[in-house]
SERO-4910 file (N, C-alpha, C, O; in steps of 0.05 Angstrom, whole numbers):
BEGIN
 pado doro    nc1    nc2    nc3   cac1   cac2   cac3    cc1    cc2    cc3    oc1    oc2    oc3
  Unk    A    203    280   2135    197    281   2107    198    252   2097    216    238   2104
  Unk    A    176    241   2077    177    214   2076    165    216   2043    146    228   2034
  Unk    A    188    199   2031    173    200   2005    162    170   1996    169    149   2005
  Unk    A    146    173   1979    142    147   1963    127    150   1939    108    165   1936
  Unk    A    138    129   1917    133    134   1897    116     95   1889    130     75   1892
  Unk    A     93     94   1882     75     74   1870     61     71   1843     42     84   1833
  Unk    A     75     49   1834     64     40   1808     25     45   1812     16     45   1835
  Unk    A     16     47   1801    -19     54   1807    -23     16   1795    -30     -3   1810
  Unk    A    -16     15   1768    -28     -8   1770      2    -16   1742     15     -1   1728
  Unk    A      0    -45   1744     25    -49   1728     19    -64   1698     31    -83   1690
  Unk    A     -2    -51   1683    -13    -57   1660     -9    -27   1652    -12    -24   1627
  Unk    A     -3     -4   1664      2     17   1662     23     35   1663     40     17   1661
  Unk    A     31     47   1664     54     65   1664     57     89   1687     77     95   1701
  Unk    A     31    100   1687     29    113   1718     48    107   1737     57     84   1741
  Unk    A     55    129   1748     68    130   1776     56    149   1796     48    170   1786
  Unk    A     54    145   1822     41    166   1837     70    170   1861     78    152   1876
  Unk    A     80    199   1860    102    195   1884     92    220   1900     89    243   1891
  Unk    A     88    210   1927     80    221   1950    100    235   1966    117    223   1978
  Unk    A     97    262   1968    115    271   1995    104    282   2018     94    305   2022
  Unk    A    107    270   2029     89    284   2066    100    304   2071     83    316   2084
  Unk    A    118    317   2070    127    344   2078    144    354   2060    163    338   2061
  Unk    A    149    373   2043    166    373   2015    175    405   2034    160    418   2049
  Unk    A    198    409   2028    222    436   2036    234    446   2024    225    444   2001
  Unk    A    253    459   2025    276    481   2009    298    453   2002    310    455   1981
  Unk    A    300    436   2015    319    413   2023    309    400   1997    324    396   1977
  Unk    A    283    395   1997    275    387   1966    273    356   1970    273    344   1991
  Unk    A    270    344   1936    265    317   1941    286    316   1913    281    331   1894
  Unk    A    301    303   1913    308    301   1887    308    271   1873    310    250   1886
  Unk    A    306    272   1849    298    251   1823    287    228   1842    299    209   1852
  Unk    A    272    232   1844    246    222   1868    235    201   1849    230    179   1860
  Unk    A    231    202   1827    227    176   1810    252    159   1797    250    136   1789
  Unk    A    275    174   1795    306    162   1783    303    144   1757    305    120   1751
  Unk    A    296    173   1740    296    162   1710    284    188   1703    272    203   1718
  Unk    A    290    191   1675    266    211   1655    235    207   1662    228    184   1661
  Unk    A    222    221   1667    190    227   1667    169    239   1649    175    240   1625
  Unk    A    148    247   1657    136    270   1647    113    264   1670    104    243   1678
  Unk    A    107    293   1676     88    304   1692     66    315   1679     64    330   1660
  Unk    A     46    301   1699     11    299   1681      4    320   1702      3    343   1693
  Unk    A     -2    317   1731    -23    327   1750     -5    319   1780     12    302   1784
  Unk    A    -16    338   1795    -22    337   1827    -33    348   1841    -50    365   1834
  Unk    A    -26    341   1870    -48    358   1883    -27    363   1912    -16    344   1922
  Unk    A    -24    395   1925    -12    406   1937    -27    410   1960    -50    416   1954
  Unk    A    -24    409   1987    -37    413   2008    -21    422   2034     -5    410   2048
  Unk    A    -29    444   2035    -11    459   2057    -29    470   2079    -49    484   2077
  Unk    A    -17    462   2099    -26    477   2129    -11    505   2135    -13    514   2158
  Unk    A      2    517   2121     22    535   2125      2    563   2119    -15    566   2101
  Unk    A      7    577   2133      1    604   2135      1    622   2111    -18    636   2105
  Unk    A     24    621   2099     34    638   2075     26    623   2055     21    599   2060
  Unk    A     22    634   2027     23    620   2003     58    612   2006     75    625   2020
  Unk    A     63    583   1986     78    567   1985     78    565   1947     62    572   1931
  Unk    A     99    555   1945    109    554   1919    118    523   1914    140    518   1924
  Unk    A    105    503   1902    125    486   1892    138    483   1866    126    480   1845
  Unk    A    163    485   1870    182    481   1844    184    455   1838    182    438   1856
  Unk    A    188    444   1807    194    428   1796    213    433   1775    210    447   1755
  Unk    A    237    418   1783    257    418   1761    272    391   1743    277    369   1753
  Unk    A    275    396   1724    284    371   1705    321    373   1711    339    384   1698
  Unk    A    320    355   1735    347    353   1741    348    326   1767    329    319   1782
  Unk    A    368    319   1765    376    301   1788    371    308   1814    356    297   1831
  Unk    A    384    327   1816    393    341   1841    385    370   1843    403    381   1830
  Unk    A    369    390   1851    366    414   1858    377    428   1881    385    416   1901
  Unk    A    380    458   1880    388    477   1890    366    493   1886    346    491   1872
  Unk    A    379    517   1907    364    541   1909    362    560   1879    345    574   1868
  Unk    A    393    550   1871    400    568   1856    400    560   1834    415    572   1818
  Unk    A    383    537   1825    374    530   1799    347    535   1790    330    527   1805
  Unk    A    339    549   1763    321    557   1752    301    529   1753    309    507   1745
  Unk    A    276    533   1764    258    511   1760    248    515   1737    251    537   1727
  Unk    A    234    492   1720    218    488   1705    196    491   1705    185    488   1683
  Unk    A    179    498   1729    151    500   1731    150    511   1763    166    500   1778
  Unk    A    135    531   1773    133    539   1800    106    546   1802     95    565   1791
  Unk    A     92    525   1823     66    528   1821     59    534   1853     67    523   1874
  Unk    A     38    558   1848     32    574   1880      9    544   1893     -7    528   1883
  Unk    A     18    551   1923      7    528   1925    -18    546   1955     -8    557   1974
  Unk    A    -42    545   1952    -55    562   1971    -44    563   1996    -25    548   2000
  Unk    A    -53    581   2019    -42    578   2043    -76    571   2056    -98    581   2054
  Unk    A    -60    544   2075    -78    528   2090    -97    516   2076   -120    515   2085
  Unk    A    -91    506   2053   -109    496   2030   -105    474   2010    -86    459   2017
  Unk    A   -117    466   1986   -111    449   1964   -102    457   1946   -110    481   1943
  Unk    A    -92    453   1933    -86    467   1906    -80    433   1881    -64    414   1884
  Unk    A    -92    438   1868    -97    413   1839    -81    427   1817    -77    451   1813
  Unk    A    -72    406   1803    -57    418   1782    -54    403   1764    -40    383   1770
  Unk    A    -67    404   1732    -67    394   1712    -51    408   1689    -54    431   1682
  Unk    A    -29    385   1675    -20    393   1657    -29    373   1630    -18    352   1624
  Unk    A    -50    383   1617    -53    362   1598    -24    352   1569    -25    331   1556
  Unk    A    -11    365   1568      9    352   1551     31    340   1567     49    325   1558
  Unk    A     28    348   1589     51    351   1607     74    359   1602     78    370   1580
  Unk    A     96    356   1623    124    373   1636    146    354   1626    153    339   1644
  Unk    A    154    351   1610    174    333   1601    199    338   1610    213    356   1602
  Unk    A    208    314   1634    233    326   1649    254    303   1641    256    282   1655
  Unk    A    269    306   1620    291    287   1618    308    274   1623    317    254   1612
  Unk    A    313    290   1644    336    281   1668    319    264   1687    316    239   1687
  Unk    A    307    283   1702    299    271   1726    277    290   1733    273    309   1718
  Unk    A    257    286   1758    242    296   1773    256    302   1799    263    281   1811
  Unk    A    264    331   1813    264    339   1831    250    367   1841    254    389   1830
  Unk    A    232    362   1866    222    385   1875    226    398   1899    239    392   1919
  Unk    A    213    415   1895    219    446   1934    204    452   1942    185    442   1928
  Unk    A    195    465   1959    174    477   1961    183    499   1989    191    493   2012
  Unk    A    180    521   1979    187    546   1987    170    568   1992    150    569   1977
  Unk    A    173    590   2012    160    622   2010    163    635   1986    144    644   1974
  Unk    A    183    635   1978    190    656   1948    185    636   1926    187    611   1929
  Unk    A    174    654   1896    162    648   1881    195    649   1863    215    652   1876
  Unk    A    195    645   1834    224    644   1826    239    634   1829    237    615   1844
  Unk    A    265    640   1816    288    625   1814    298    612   1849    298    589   1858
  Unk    A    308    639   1863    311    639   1885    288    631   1910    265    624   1909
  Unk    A    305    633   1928    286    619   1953    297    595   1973    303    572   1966
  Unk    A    298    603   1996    312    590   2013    287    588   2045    296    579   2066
  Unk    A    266    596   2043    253    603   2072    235    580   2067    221    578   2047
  Unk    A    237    555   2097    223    539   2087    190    546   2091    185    568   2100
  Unk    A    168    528   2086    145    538   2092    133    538   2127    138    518   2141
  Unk    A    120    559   2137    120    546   2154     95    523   2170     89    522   2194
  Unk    A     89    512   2155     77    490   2162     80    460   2134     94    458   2113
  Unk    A     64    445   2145     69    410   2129     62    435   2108     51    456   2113
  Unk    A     74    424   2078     65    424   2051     70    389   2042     91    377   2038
  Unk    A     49    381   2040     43    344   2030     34    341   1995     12    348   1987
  Unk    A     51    332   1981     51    339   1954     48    310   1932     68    295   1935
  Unk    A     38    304   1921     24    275   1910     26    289   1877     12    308   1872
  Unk    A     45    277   1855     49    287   1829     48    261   1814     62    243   1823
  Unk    A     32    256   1793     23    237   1769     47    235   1755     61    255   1750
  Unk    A     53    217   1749     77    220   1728     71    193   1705     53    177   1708
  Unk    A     92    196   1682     93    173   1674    125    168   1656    130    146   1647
***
């Protein structure tokens, strides 16, 4: 699992943070500061539909209510625009899981590669 997160251009505010394989294990405050979430784009080789959660917190668990859980196709793309966006105060941390909801612990079983706009 490898993350990274890139200024797009530095007259701007954009951030683009990349995860090559996102899990139940999660990525947490992956930008380390308050955000808000505009758009991404989800790409999974995995068999099953996949779920990515996004939560306005430091640190995630299973057992924390996400803020947004977006189905992510199986063996497919999935785009995702929020025009006002996701205003996460804390922080940006995400999962990506079999189960839809609060709960969920089964990781996917294949890469889920996840690229989210922020600013």
């Amino acid at each position: 699992m490898a993350l990274s997160v890139t200024i797009t251009d530095s007259r701007i505010i954009d951030q683009i943070t990349n995860q090559t394989a996102a899990t139940t294990i999660g990525s947490n405050n992956v930008v380390g500061k308050a955000t808000t979430l505009h758009s991404g784009v989800v790409t999974s080789v995995a068999a099953e539909v996949d779920y990515l959660k996004v939560y306005d917190r430091k640190s995630a668990t299973d057992s924390d209510a996400p803020d947004a859980v977006i189905p992510c196709a199986a063996s497919g793309t999935t785009w995702f625009s929020v025009p006002a966006g996701i205003i996460l105060s804390t922080g940006l941390s995400v999962r990506a899981v079999q189960e839809g909801g609060t709960a969920g612990t089964t990781n996917p079983s294949g890469n889920v590669a996840v690229k989210l706009v922020t600013t």
